[in-house]
VOPAGU-2260 file (C-alpha; in pm, 1 decimal, decimal comma):
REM VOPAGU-2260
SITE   aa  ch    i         X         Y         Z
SITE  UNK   A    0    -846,9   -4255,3    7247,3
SITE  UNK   A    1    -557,4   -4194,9    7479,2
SITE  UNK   A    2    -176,8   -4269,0    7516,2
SITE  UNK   A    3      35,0   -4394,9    7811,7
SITE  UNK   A    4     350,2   -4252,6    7792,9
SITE  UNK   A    5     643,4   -4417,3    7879,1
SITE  UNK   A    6     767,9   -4457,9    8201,6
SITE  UNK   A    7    1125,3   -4276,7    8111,5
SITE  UNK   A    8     971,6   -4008,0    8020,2
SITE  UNK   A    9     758,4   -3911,9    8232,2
SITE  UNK   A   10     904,3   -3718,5    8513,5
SITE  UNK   A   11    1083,8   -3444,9    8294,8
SITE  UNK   A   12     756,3   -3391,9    8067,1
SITE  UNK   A   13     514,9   -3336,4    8380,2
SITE  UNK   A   14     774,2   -3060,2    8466,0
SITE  UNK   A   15     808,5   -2912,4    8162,1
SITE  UNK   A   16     401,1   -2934,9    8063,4
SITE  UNK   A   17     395,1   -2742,9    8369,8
SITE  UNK   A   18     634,7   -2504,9    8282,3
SITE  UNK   A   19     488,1   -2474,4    7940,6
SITE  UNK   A   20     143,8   -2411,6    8069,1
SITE  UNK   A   21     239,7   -2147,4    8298,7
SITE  UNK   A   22     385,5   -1943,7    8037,0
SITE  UNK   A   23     235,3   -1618,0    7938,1
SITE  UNK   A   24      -8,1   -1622,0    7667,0
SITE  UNK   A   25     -75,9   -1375,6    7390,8
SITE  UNK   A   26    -330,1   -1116,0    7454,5
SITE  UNK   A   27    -461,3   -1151,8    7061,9
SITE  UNK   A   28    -530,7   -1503,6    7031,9
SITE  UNK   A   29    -639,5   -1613,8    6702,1
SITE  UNK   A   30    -993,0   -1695,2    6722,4
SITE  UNK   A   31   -1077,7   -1347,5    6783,0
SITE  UNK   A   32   -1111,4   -1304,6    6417,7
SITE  UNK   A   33   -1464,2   -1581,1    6464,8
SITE  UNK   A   34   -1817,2   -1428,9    6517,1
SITE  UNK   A   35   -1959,4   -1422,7    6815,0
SITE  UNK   A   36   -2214,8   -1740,0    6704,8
SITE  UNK   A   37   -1934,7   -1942,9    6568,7
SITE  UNK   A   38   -1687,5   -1809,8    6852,4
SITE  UNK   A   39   -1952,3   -1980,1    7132,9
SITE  UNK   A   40   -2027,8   -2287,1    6944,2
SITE  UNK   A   41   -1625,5   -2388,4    6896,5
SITE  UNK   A   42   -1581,1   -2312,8    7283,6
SITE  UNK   A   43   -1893,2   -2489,8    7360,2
SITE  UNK   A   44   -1854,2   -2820,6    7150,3
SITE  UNK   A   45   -1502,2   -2805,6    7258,0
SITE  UNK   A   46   -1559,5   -2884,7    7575,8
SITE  UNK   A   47   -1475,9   -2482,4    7712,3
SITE  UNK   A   48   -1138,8   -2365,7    7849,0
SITE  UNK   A   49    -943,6   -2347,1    8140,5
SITE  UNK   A   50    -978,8   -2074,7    8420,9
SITE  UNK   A   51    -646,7   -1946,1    8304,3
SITE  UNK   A   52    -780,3   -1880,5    7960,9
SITE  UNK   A   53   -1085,8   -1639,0    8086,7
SITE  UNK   A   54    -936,0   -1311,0    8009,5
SITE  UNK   A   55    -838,7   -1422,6    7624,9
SITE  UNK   A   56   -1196,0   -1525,9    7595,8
SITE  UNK   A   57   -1354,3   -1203,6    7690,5
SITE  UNK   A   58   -1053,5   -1027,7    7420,5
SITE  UNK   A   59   -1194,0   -1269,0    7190,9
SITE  UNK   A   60   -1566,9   -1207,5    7246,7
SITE  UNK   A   61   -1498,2    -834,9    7240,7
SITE  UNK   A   62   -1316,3    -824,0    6914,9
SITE  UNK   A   63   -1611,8   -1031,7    6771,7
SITE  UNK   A   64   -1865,5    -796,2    6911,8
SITE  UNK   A   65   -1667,0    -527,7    6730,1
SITE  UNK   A   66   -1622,2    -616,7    6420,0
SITE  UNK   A   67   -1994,1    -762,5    6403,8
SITE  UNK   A   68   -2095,6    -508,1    6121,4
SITE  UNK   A   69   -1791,8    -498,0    5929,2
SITE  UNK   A   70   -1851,8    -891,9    5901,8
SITE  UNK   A   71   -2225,9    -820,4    5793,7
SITE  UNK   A   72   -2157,6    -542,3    5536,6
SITE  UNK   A   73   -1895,9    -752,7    5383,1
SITE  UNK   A   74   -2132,7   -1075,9    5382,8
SITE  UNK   A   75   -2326,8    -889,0    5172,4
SITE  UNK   A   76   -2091,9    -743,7    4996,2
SITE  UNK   A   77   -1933,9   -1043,6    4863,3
SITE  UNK   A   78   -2276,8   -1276,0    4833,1
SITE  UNK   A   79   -2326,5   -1247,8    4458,4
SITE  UNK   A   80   -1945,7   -1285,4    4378,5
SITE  UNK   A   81   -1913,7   -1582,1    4566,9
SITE  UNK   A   82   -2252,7   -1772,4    4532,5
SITE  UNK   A   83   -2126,6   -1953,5    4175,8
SITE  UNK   A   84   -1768,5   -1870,4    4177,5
SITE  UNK   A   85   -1577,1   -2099,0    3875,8
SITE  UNK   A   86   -1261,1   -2178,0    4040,1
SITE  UNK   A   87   -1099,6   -2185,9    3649,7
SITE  UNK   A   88    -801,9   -2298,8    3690,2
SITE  UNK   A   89    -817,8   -2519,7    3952,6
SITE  UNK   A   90    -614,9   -2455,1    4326,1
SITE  UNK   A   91    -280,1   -2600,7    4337,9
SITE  UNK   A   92    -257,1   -2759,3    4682,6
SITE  UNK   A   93      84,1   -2835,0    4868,7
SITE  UNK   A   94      41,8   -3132,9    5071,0
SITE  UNK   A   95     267,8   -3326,4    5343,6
SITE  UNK   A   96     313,4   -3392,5    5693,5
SITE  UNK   A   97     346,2   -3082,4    5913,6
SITE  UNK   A   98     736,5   -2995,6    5923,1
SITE  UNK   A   99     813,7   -3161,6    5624,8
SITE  UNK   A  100     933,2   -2872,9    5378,0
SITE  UNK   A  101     561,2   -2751,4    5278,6
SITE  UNK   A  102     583,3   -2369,2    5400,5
SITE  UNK   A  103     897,0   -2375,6    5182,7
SITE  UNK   A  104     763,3   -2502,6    4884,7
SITE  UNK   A  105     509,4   -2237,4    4941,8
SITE  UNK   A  106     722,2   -1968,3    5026,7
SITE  UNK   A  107     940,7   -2027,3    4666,3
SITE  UNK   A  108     636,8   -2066,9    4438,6
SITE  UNK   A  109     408,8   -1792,8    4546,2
SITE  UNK   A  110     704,7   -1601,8    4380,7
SITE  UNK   A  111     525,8   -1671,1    4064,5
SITE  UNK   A  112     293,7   -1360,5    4053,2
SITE  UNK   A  113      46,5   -1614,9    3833,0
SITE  UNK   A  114     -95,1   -1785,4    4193,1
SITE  UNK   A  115    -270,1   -1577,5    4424,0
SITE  UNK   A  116    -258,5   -1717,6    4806,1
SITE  UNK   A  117    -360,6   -1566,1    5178,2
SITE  UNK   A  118    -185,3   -1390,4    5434,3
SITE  UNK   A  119    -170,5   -1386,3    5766,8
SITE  UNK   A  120    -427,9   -1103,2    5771,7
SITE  UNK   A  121    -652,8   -1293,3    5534,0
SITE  UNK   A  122    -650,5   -1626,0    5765,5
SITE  UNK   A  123    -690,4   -1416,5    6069,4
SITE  UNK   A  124   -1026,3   -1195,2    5959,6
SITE  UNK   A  125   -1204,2   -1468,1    5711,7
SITE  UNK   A  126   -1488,8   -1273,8    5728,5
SITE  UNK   A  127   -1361,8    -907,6    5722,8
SITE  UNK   A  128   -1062,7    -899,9    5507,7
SITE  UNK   A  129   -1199,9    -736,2    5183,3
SITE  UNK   A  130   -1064,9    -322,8    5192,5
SITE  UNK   A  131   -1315,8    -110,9    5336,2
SITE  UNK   A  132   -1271,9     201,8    5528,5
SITE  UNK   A  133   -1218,7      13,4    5868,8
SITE  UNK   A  134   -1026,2    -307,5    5749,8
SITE  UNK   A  135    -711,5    -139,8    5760,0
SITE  UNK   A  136    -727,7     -76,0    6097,7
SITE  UNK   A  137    -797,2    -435,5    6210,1
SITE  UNK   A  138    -505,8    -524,1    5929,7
SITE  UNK   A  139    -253,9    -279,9    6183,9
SITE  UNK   A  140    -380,4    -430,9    6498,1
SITE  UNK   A  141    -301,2    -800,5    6370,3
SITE  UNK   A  142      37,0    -720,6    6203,5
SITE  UNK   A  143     154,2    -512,5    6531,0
SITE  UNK   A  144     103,9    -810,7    6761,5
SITE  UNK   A  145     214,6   -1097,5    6517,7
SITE  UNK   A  146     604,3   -1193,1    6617,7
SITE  UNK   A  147     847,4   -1143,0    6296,6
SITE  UNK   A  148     905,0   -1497,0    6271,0
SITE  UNK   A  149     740,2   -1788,1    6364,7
SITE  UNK   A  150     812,8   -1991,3    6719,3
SITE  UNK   A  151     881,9   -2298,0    6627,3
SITE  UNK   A  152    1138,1   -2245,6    6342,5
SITE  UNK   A  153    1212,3   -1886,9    6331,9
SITE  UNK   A  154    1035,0   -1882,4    5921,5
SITE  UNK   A  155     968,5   -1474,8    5873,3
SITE  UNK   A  156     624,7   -1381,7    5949,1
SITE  UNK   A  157     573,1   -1111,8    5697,6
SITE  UNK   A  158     197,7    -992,2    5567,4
SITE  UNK   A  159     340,1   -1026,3    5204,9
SITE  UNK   A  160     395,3   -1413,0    5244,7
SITE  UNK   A  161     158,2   -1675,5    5221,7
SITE  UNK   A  162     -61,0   -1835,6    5498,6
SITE  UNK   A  163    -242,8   -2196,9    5533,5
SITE  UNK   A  164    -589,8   -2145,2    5497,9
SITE  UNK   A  165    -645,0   -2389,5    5815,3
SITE  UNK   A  166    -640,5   -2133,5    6023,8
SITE  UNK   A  167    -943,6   -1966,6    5850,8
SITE  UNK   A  168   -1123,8   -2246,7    5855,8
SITE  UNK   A  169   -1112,0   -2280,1    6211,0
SITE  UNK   A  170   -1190,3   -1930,2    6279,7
SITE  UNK   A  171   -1499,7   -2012,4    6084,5
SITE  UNK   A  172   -1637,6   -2319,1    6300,4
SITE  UNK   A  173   -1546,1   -2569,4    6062,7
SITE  UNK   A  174   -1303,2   -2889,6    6195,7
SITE  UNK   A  175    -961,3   -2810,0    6168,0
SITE  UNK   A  176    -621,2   -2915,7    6290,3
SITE  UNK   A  177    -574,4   -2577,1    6472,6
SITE  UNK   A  178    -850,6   -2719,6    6728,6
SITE  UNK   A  179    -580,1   -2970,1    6795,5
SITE  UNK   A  180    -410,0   -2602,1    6972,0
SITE  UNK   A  181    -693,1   -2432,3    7102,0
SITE  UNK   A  182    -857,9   -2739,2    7267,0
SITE  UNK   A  183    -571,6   -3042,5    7367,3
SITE  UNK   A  184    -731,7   -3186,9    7688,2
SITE  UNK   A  185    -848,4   -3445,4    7408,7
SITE  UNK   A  186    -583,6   -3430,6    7161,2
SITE  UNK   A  187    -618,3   -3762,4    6981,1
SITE  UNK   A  188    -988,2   -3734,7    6972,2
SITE  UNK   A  189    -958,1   -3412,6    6759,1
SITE  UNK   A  190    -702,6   -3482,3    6538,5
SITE  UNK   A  191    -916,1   -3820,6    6465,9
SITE  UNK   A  192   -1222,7   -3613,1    6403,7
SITE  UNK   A  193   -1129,5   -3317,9    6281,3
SITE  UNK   A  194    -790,7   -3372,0    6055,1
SITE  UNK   A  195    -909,7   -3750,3    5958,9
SITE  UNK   A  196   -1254,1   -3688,0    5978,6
SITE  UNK   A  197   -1303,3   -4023,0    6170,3
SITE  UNK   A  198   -1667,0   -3987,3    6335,7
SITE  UNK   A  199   -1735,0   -3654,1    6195,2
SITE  UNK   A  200   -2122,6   -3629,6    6103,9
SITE  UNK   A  201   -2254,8   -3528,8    5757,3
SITE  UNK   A  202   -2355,8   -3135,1    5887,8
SITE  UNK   A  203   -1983,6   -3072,3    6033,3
SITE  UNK   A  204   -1835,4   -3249,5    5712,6
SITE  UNK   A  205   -2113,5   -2989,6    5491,4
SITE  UNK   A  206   -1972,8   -2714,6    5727,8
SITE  UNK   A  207   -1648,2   -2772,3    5644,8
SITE  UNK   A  208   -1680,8   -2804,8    5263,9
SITE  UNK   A  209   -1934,2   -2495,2    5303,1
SITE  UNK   A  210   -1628,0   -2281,0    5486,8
SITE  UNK   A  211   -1355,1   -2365,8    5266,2
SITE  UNK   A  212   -1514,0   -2304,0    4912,6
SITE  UNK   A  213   -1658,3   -1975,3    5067,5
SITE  UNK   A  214   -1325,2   -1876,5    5195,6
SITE  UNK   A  215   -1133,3   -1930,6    4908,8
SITE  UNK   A  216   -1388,3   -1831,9    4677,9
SITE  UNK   A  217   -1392,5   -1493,2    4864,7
SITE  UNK   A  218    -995,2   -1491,3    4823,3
SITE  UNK   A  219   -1002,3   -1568,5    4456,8
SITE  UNK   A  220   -1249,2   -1300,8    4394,5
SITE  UNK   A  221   -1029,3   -1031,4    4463,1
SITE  UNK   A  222    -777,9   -1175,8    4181,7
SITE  UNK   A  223    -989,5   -1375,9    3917,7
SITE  UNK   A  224    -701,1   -1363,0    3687,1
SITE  UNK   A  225    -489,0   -1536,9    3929,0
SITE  UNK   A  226    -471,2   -1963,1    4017,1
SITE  UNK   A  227    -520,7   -2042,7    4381,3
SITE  UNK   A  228    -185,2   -2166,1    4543,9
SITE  UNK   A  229    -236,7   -2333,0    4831,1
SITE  UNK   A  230     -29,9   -2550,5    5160,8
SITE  UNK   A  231    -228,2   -2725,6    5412,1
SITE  UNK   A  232     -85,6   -3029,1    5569,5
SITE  UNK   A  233    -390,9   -3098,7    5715,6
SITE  UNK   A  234    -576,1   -3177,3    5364,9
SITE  UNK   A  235    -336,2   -3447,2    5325,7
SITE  UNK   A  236    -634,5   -3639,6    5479,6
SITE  UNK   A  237    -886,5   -3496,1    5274,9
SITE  UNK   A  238    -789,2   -3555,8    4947,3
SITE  UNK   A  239   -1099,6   -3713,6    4830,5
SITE  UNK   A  240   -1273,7   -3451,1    4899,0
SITE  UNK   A  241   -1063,8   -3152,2    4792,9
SITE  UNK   A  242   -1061,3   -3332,8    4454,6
SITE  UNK   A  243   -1505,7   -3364,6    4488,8
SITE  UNK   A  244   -1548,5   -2954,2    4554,9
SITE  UNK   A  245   -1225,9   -2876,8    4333,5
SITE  UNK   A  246   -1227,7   -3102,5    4001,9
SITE  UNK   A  247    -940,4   -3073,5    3822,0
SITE  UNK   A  248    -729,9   -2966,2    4133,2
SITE  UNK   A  249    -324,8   -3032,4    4071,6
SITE  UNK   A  250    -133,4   -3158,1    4416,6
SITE  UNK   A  251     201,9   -3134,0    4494,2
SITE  UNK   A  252     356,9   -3424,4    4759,5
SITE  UNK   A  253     656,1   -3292,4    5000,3
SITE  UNK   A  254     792,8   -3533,7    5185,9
SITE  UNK   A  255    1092,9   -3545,0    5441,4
SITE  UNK   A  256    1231,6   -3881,4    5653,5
SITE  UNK   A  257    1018,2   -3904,2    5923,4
SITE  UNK   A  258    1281,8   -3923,2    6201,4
SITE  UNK   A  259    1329,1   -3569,5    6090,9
SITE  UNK   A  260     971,9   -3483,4    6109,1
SITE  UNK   A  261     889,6   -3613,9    6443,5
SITE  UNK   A  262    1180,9   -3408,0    6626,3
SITE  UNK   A  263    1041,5   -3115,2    6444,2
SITE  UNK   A  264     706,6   -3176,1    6495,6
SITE  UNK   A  265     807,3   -3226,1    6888,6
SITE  UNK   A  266     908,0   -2888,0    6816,5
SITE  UNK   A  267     580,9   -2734,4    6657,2
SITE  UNK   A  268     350,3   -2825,5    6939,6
SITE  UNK   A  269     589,9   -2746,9    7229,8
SITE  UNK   A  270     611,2   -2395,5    7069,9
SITE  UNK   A  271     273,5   -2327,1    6996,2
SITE  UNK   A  272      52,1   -2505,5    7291,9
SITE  UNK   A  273     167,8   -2232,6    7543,4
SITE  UNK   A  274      27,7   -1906,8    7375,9
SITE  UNK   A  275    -287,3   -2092,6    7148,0
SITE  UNK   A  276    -427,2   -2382,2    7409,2
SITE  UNK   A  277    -713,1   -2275,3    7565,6
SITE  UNK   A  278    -728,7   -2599,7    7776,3
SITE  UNK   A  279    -485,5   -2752,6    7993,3
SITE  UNK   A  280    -275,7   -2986,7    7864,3
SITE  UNK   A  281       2,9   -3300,5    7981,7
SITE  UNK   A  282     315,7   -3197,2    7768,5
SITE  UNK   A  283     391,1   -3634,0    7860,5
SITE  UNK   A  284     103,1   -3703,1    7610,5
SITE  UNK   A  285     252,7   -3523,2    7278,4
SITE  UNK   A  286     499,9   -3779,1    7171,2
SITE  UNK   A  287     262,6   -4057,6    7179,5
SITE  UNK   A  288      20,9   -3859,7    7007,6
SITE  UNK   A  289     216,0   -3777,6    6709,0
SITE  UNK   A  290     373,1   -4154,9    6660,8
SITE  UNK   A  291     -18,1   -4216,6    6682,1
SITE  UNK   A  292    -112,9   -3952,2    6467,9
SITE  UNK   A  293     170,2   -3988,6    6182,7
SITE  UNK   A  294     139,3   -4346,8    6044,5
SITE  UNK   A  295    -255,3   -4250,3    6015,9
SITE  UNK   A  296    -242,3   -3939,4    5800,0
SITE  UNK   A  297      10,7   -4043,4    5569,9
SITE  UNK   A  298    -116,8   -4393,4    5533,5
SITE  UNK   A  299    -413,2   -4174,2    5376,7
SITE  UNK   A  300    -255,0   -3953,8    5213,0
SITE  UNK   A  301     -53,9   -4238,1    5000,7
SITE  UNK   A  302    -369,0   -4402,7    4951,5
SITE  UNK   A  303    -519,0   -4103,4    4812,7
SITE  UNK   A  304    -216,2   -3987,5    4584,4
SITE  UNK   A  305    -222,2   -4323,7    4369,0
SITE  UNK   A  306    -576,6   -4264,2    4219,3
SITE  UNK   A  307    -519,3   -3910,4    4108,1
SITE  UNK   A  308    -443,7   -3873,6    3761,0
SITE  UNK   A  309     -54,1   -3853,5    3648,7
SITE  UNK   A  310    -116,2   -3503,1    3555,7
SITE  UNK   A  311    -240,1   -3366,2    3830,9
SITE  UNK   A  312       9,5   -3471,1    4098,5
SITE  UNK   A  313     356,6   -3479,0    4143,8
SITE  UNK   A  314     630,6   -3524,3    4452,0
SITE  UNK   A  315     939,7   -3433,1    4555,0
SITE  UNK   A  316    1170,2   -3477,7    4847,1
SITE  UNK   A  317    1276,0   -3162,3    5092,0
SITE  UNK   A  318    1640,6   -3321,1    5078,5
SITE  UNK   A  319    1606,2   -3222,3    4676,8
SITE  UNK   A  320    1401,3   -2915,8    4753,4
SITE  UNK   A  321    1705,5   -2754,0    4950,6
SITE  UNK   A  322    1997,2   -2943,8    4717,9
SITE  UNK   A  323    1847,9   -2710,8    4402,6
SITE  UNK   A  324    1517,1   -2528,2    4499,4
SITE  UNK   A  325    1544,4   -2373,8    4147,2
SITE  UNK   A  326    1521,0   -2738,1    3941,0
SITE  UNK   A  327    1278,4   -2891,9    4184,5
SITE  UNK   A  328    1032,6   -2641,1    4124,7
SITE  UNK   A  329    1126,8   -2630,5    3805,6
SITE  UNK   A  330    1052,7   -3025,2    3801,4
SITE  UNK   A  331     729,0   -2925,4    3965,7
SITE  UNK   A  332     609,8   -2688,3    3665,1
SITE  UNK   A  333     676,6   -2995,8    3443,3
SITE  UNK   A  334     503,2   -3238,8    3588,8
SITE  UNK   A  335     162,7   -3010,0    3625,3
SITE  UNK   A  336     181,1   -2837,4    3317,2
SITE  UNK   A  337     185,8   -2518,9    3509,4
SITE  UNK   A  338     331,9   -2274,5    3234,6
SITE  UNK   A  339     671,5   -2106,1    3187,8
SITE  UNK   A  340     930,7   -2111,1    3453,0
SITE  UNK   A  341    1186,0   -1896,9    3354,0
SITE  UNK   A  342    1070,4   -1591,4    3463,8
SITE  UNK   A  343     991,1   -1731,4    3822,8
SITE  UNK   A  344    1371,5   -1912,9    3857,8
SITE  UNK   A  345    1553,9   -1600,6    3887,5
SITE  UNK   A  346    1339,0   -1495,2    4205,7
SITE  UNK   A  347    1362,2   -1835,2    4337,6
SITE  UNK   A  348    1752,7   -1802,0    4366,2
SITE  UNK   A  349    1777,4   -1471,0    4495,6
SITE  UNK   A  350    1516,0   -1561,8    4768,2
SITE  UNK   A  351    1610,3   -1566,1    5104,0
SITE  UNK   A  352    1732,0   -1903,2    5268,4
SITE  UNK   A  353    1569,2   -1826,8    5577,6
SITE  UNK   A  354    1270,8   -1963,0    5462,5
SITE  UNK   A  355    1398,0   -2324,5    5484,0
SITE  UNK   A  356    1329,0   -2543,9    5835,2
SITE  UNK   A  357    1648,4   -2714,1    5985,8
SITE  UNK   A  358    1809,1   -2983,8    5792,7
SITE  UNK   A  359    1864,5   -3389,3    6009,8
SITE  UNK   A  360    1799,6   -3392,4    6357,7
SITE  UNK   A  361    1868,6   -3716,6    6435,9
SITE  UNK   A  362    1958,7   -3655,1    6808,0
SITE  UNK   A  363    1685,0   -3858,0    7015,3
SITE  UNK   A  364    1723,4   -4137,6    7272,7
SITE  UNK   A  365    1695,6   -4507,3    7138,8
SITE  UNK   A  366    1428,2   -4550,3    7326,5
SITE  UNK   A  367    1213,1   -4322,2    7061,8
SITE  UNK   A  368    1413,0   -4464,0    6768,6
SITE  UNK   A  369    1308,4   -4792,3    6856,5
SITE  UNK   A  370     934,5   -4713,6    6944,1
SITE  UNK   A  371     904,4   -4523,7    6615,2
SITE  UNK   A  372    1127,3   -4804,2    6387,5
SITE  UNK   A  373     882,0   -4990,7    6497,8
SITE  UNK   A  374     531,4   -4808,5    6411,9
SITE  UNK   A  375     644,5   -4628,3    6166,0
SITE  UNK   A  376     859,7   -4864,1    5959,8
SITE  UNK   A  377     558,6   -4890,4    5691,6
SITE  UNK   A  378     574,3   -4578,8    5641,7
SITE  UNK   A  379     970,9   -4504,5    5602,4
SITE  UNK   A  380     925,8   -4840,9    5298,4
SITE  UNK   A  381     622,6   -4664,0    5138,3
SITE  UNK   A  382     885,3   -4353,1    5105,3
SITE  UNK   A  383    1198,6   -4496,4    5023,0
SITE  UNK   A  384    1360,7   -4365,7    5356,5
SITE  UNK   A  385    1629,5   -4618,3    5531,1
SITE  UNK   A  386    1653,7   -4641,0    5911,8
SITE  UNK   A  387    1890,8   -4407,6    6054,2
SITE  UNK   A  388    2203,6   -4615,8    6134,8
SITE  UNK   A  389    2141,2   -4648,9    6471,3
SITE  UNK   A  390    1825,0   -4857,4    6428,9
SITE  UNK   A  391    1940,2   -5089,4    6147,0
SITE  UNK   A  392    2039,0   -5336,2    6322,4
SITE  UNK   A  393    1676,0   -5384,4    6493,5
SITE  UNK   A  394    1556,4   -5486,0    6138,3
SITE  UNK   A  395    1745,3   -5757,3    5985,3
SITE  UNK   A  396    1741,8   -5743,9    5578,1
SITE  UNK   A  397    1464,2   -6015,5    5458,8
């Protein structure tokens, strides 16, 4: 499926997609944590990369050629303590659109030393991040060239913190959202497939399901004693099938307007395209992508929250997430009978504020308030969000 953009627009994104494309890319990009079998099936199946992205290939085929029989030993390793893992309790899984307070939420309640979760160097080496002799050394490499914060909204990028396990996933094989960076010649087309799972086949939906258990299973391992706490905006689409291969699974809704989370996702793809795209890209094509790609995934997601048991899922706002973060998780403990708070609130107050994303952002031309009042109004009424003022008087009350 594609997207025209509009007409306005279109001179000052072709110069900045090719400014964007030009710039420099990290040496270390993330799939060099895949093995080399998985590594040349998601290059092949995507289609294979631009001539500018040669040299992070051969980094990436190198690292996987390295670290070949640390993956092995630890496949072993870990076979019998993942093969019929009980996931008792079940993951708790932050869901929402991208940019709409989940790495918050996840920041504040993986306080609570009850939920295990992650990291960065967990996400990055799915198949290698158990302690062995080596592992620390790949565990240096990856924290030395990680940024302190992330790109796109400054959020520290510490090892201690927790990490979407998305970007395992893709490392793995499996569909995932991140292909949505590393290939976007055919943006649209992936997110469809591989966030939506429109016209995915029954072996890549088995791989998938396959890659996720194993990966968390391998993660809970380490702490048995511990619940699974976990954000992926991408499973807001997946749902039904988080719930078949976790039963019992609690969710947790964020949600934020959506004016506020197209600027800021705008922001998230314009930040990350340049260092993770391995394919070139038209900068022109990402706004009508996301006003695509928005209504579809929450539609779903909406869906999929009304037929989950009252005690297993519960929702909150960002705007009340950052008026009290305290009482809304708090609120959030109450709902899913997660245990006692007060020990966690203290640490939730003391945290640091620079977790939180920007507040409003209303500052876009009317020609995008109009084109997303339009296709995206269903959504705003399913949330209780009014039109910014500015667009109110396109929609007449009924």
């Amino acid at each position: 499926m594609s997207h025209e953009p509009s007409a306005a627009s279109t001179d000052t994104a072709s110069n900045s997609s090719t400014r964007l494309n030009s710039q420099r890319r990290s040496i270390l990009h993330f799939l060099a944590g895949a093995r080399p079998t998985d590594l040349a099936r998601i290059l092949w199946s995507h289609g294979g990369v631009s001539r500018s992205s040669a040299f992070q290939v051969v980094v990436m085929a190198a690292c996987a050629l390295a670290r070949t029989p640390a993956c092995t030993m630890e496949t072993f390793r870990v076979a019998r303590r993942v093969k019929n893992f009980s996931f008792a309790p079940p993951p708790v899984f932050i869901v929402g659109h991208w940019r709409s307070g989940t790495t918050y939420l996840h920041n504040l309640m993986s306080l609570d030393r009850r939920f295990s979760f992650p990291t960065i160097s967990d996400v990055l080496r799915p198949f290698d991040f158990y302690p062995s002799p080596v592992e620390p050394i790949s565990r240096w490499l990856i924290l030395r060239l990680l940024p302190s914060t992330r790109p796109m909204d400054d959020v520290p990028l510490a090892p201690h913190l927790p990490q979407e396990e998305e970007i395992a996933t893709a490392t793995m094989g499996a569909l995932s959202f991140l292909n949505c960076f590393y290939f976007p010649k055919r943006l649209s087309e992936v997110f469809a497939k591989e966030v939506l799972f429109h016209g995915a086949s029954a072996d890549e939906l088995s791989k998938w399901s396959e890659s996720l258990r194993y990966f968390l299973a391998k993660l809970a391992a380490l702490s048995p004693e511990r619940r699974l706490l976990l954000k992926n905006p991408a499973h807001s689409a997946r749902i039904p099938h988080l719930r078949a291969l976790f039963p019992g699974a609690k969710f947790v809704h964020i949600h934020r307007h959506p004016f506020d989370v197209f600027r800021s996702t705008q922001k998230l793809y314009r930040c990350l395209l340049p260092s993770l795209a391995l394919q070139h890209y038209e900068l022109s094509s990402i706004d009508e992508h996301i006003m695509w790609a928005y209504p579809k995934i929450m539609n779903l997601l909406l869906d999929s929250l009304q037929d989950i048991p009252a005690a297993d899922v519960t929702t909150v706002s960002y705007v009340e997430l950052l008026a009290d973060p305290g009482e809304a998780v708090a609120r959030i403990y109450r709902d899913l009978d997660l245990g006692d708070f007060s020990h966690v609130r203290p640490s939730i107050q003391l945290t640091d504020r620079s977790f939180r994303s920007s507040p409003s952002i209303f500052d876009m031309d009317e020609d995008t308030q109009s084109r997303l009042a339009l296709l995206w109004k269903p959504v705003l009424d399913r949330l209780g969000y009014a039109m910014p003022t500015a667009v109110q008087s396109s929609f007449p009350p009924p």
